[in-house]
N, C-alpha and C positions, 0 to 999 in steps of 0.2 A: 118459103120453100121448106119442107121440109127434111130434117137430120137424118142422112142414108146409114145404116149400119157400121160404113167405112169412114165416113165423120165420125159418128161414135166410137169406134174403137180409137180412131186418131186422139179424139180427147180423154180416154180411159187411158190409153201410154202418155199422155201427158201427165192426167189425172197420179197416175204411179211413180214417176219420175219426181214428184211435186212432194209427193207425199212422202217419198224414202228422203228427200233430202231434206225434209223437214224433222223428219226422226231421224237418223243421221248428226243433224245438224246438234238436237238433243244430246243423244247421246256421246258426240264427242265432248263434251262439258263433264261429263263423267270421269272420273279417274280408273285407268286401266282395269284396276279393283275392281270399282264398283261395276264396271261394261262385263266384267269376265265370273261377278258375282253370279252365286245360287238364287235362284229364283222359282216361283210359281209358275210352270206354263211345259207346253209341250215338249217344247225343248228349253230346256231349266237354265234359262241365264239370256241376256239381252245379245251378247256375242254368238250365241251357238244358233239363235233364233237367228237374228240379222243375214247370218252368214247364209242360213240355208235359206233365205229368201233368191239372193245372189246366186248360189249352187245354180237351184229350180229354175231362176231366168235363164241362167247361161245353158241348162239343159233345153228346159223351150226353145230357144232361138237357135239352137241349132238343128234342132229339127225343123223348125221351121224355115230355116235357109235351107236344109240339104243334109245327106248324111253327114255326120259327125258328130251324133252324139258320144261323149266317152264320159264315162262312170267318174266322178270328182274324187282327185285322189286322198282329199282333206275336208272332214266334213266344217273346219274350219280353214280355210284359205288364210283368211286376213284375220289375226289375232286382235289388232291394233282398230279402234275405232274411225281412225282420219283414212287411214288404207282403202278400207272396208269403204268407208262415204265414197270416195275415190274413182272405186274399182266399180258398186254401183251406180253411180254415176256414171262411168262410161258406156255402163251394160243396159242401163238406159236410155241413152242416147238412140242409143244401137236399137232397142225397140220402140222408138218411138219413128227413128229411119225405116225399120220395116213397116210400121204400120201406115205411115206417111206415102209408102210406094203401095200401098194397097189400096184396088178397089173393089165394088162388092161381088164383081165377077172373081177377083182373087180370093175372096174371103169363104168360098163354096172350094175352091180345090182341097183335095185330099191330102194329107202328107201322113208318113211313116214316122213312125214313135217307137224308137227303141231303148226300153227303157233297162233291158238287158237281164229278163227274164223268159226268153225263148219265146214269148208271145209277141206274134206280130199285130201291135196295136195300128190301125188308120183311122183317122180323123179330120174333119175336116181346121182349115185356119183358125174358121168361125169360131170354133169348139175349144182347139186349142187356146187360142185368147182369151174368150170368157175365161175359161177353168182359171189361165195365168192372170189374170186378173182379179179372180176370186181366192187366189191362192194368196196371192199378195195382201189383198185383204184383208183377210183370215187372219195372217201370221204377224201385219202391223198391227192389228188390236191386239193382238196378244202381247208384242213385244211394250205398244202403248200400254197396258196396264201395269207390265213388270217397270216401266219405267217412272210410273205414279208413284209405285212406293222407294224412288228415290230421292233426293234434295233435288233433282233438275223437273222440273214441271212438264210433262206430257204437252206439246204441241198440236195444236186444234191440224184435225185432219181433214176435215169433212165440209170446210167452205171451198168446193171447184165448180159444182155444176151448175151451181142459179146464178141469175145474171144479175142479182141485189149481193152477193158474194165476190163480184169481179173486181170490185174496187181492192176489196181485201188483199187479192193476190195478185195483182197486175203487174207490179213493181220486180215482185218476186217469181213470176214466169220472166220477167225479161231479163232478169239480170241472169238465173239460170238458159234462158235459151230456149224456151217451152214456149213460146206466143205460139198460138194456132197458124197454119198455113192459110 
């Protein structure tokens, strides 16, 4: 049978969930120092990247539950690395539940993005997840690289979706809570 769209997203919110805890998991082996050091990348340091991966989830998901997006009042929340693993971790959870409650007839509705520049942005779920999906992406290889050139070793990201891969991380979706539905 084949993989409907809302399967696929259901394993992309795991596929993310999987992945931040495994950097995460990195990065707390670092010392405050070195998580809060200067770095090469968009956002110049592993903390200030991380964080605003978190920010961006918790802004998606609430648009996509319903109004409430509200402007984060710290572009760093969590200073602290274990916090930080924590709190995405829970924000995780959280959209892997919503995608978990989706199906592909959900995945066409529209929803409101208020991103709090007077434009009324709508989009579809659909839309929305890929982007957060590719946003996450994005901003893990980036923080993966600034964490190369530290003493803790970059964590393989990219064994989730072949099924010659599944031994790899089996252990390790179920101790986190990510087996497929």
């Amino acid at each position: 049978m084949p993989m409907s769209l809302a399967d696929h997203v259901r394993l992309m919110a795991r596929n993310n969930a999987w992945a931040n805890a495994r950097l995460l998991a990195a990065c707390i082996r670092l010392t405050p120092e070195e998580f809060a050091a200067p770095r090469t990348g968009f956002f110049p340091s592993l903390r200030r990247t991380l964080n605003h991966i978190l920010v961006v989830d918790r802004a998606y998901l609430a648009d996509l539950k319903g109004p409430g997006r509200r402007p984060a009042a710290n572009p760093i929340p969590y200073p602290d690395a274990v916090d930080l693993a924590a709190a995405q971790s829970e924000t995780d959870r959280e959209l892997v539940g919503y995608c978990d409650g989706l199906d592909d007839g959900g995945l066409d509705r529209v929803v409101a993005i208020d991103r709090k520049d007077g434009v009324a942005y709508r989009e579809t779920v659909a839309a929305i997840l890929a982007h957060l999906f590719q946003h996450q992406i994005h901003h893990r290889g980036q923080a993966h690289a600034m964490l190369s050139a530290t003493r803790v070793a970059p964590p393989q990201l990219d064994e989730f979706f072949l099924a010659s891969d599944a031994p790899r991380r089996e252990a390790e979706l179920r101790r986190l809570g990510l087996e497929a539905r």
